[in-house]
MIGUTOR-275679 format. One record per residue (C-alpha): x, y, z. Coordinates in steps of 0.5 Angstrom, whole numbers, plus 500, padded with zeros to 3 digits. Example, Ala and Ser with C-alpha at 12.3 -4.5 7.8 and 13.67 -1.06 7.14 Angstrom:
BEGIN
 east north  up
  525   491 516
  527   498 514
***
This chain:
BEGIN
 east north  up
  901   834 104
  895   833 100
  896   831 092
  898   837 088
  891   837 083
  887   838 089
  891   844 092
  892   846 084
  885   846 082
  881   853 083
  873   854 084
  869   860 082
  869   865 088
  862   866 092
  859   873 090
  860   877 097
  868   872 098
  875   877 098
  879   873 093
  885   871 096
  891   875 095
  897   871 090
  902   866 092
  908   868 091
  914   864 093
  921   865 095
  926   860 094
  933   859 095
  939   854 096
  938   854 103
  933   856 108
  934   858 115
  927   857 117
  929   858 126
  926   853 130
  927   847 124
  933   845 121
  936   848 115
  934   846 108
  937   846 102
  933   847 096
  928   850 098
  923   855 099
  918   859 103
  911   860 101
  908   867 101
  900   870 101
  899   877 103
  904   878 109
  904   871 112
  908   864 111
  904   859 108
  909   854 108
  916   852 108
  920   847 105
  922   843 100
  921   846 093
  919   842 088
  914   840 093
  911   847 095
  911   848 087
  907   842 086
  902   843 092
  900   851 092
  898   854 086
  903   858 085
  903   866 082
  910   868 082
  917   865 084
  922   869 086
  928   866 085
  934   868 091
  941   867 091
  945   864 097
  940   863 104
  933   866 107
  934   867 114
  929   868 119
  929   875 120
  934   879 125
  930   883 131
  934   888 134
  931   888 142
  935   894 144
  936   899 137
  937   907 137
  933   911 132
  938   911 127
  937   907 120
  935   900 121
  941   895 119
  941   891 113
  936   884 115
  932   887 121
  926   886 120
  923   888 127
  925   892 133
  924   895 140
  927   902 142
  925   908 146
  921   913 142
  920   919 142
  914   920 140
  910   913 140
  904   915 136
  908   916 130
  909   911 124
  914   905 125
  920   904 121
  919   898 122
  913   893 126
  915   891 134
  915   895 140
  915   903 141
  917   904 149
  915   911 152
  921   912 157
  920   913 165
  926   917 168
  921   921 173
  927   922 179
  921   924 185
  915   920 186
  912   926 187
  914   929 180
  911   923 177
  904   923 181
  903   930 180
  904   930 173
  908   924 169
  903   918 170
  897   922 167
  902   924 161
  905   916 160
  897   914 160
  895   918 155
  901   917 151
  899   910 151
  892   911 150
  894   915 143
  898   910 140
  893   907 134
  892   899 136
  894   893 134
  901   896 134
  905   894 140
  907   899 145
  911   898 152
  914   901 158
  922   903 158
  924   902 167
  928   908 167
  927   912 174
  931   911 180
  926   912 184
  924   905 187
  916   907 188
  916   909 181
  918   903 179
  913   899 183
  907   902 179
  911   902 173
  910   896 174
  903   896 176
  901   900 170
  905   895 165
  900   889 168
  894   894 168
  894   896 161
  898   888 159
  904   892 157
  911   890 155
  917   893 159
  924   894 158
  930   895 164
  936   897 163
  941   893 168
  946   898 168
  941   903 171
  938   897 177
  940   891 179
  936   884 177
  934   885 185
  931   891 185
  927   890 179
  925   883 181
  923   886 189
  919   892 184
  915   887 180
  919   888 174
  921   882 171
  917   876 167
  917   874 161
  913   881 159
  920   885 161
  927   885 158
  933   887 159
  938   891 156
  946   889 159
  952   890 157
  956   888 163
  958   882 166
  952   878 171
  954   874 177
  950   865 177
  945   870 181
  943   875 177
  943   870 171
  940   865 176
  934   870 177
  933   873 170
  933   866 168
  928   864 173
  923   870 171
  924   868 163
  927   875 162
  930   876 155
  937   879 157
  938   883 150
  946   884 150
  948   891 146
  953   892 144
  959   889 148
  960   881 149
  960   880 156
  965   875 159
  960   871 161
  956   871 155
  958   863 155
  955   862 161
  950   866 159
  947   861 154
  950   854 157
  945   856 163
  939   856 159
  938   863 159
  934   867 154
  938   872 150
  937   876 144
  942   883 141
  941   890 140
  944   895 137
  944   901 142
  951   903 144
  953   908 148
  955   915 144
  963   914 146
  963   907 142
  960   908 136
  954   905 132
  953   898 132
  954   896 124
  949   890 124
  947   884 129
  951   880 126
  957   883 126
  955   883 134
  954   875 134
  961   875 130
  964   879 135
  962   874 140
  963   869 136
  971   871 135
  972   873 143
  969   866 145
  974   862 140
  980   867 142
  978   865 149
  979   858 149
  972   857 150
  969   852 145
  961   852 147
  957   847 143
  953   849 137
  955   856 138
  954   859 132
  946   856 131
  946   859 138
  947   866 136
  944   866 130
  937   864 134
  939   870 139
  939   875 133
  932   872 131
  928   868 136
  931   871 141
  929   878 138
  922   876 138
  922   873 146
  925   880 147
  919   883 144
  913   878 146
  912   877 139
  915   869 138
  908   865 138
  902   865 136
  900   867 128
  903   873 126
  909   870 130
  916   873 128
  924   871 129
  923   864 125
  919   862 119
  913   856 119
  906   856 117
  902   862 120
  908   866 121
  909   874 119
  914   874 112
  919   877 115
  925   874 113
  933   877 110
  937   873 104
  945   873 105
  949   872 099
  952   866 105
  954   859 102
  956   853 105
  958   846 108
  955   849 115
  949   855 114
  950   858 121
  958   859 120
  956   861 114
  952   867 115
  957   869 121
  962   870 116
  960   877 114
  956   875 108
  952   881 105
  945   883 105
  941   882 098
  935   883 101
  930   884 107
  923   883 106
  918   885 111
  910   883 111
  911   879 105
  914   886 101
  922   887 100
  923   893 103
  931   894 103
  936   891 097
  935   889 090
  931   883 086
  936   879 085
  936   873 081
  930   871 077
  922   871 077
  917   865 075
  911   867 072
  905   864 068
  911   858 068
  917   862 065
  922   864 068
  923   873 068
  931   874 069
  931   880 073
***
């Protein structure tokens, strides 16, 4: 980094300049950044909705001119993203989601990716009058937010000119394998890395071979399946969600999802190396390839310079950070663009210099 008085030092700003919002910085004793190896004692440095800077920090003290310390116990971890959520409340710790909307055009909870449903059961229905609709849906919702196609209808044609009309208009799109196989969605133009899929069931080398050859997100929600192992050895790209059918209740958080996992594996017998960090990318990284939105400024699902502030603080301590956070540690905060949207300010704040207890 460059030296601490020449990042420090401060200029009057140009007439016609915006001033720059503050620097706030985040720190804790353990930093999941997702992508990088964990650090303790360390922080995130925050202007406006972006990332500055991760890492240590005394050197991110001594390098920004920073306004204001938020002092957090336990851990800042990358942000969880629920590839496949329902309409309910988002859990604690979710800081962007994919679902189906009712109505695309209203405000999100949440950023990520809005799906109008496609589930025309006849060609004709949809040529007649359910193409025209799905087109001005899309045209409606107010840009940069992120809006996508959801691949339900059975009719084979229609799903070959969903998948037409996703590549026109470059949108996402989300299929549901309980509903097609991987080979019917492959043979319709479906998969690639701008499609994923929702599964709860097992799938066979081929499906699996398939999926991973077209770089398709496979989103488990809510049940592990038995190949979930293989799954991850493979090299497949995995991501959770929280959809569950009606029958089998609500899904309590992501993390409890890749906890659930976790245990059936070890009851299992099935020691799968660096398991843990796996899931956890799942539940952030994973989450963010699911929704397009895993590269680039702005990225989400791991923490670094020009990413979005987008991250969760759990009261989890301990020897082994990814352990620690599959243990059932509580949330204490989620943060979302930079602003704690859920939990508490815990903990103590710098300002000026002095430190405020909270």
């Amino acid at each position: 980094m460059p030296s601490a008085k020449r990042a420090a030092s401060g200029r009057a700003p140009k007439l016609g300049r915006r001033t720059p919002a503050p620097i706030v910085l985040h720190s804790a004793p353990l930093v999941l950044p997702i992508g990088a190896d964990p650090l303790r004692g360390a922080a995130v440095a925050v202007r406006g909705e972006r990332v500055l800077q991760v890492g240590l920090r005394e050197e991110l003290l001594a390098y920004f001119p920073v306004t204001r310390e938020q002092r957090w116990p336990g851990m800042i971890v990358a942000g969880l993203v629920d590839a496949c959520a329902t309409a309910a409340v988002p859990p604690p710790g979710v800081t962007a989601r994919a679902g189906v909307a009712a109505d695309p055009a209203e405000p999100a909870r949440l950023p990520g990716v809005s799906y109008v449903e496609v589930s025309y059961e006849s060609e004709q229905v949809w040529e007649e009058t359910g193409r025209d609709a799905v087109i001005t849906a899309i045209r409606e919702v107010d840009r940069p937010r992120t809006v996508g196609i959801a691949a339900y209808t059975p009719d084979p044609q229609v799903l070959e000119d969903v998948a037409v009309l996703a590549r026109t208009f470059g949108l996402r799109l989300l299929a549901d394998l309980d509903r097609h196989s991987p080979a019917a969605l492959d043979e319709a133009g479906i998969l690639g890395p701008h499609c994923h899929v929702a599964c709860d069931r097992p799938l066979d080398p081929g499906e699996r071979k398939l999926l991973r050859l077209r770089k398709s997100v496979v989103a488990l929600c809510p049940s592990p399946p038995d190949d979930l192992p293989a799954l991850l050895d493979e090299g497949n790209r995995v991501a959770f969600g929280t959809r569950a059918p009606a029958s089998a209740g609500p899904v309590a958080d992501l993390l409890a999802l890749a906890r659930s996992i976790r245990q059936y594996a070890k009851g299992r017998g099935q020691r799968s190396p660096g398991l843990d960090r796996r899931l956890v990318e799942a539940a952030t990284l994973g989450g963010a390839r699911a929704l397009g939105m895993s590269s680039g400024a702005g990225r989400i699902g791991a923490l670094g310079p020009g990413s979005r502030a987008d991250f969760a603080v759990f009261d989890a301590r301990g020897r082994y950070p990814y352990a620690a956070l599959l243990s059932g540690a509580p949330c204490l905060a989620t943060v979302v663009g930079g602003a704690v949207i859920g939990g508490a300010v815990v903990g103590g704040t710098v300002e000026g210099g002095a430190v405020v207890e909270s």
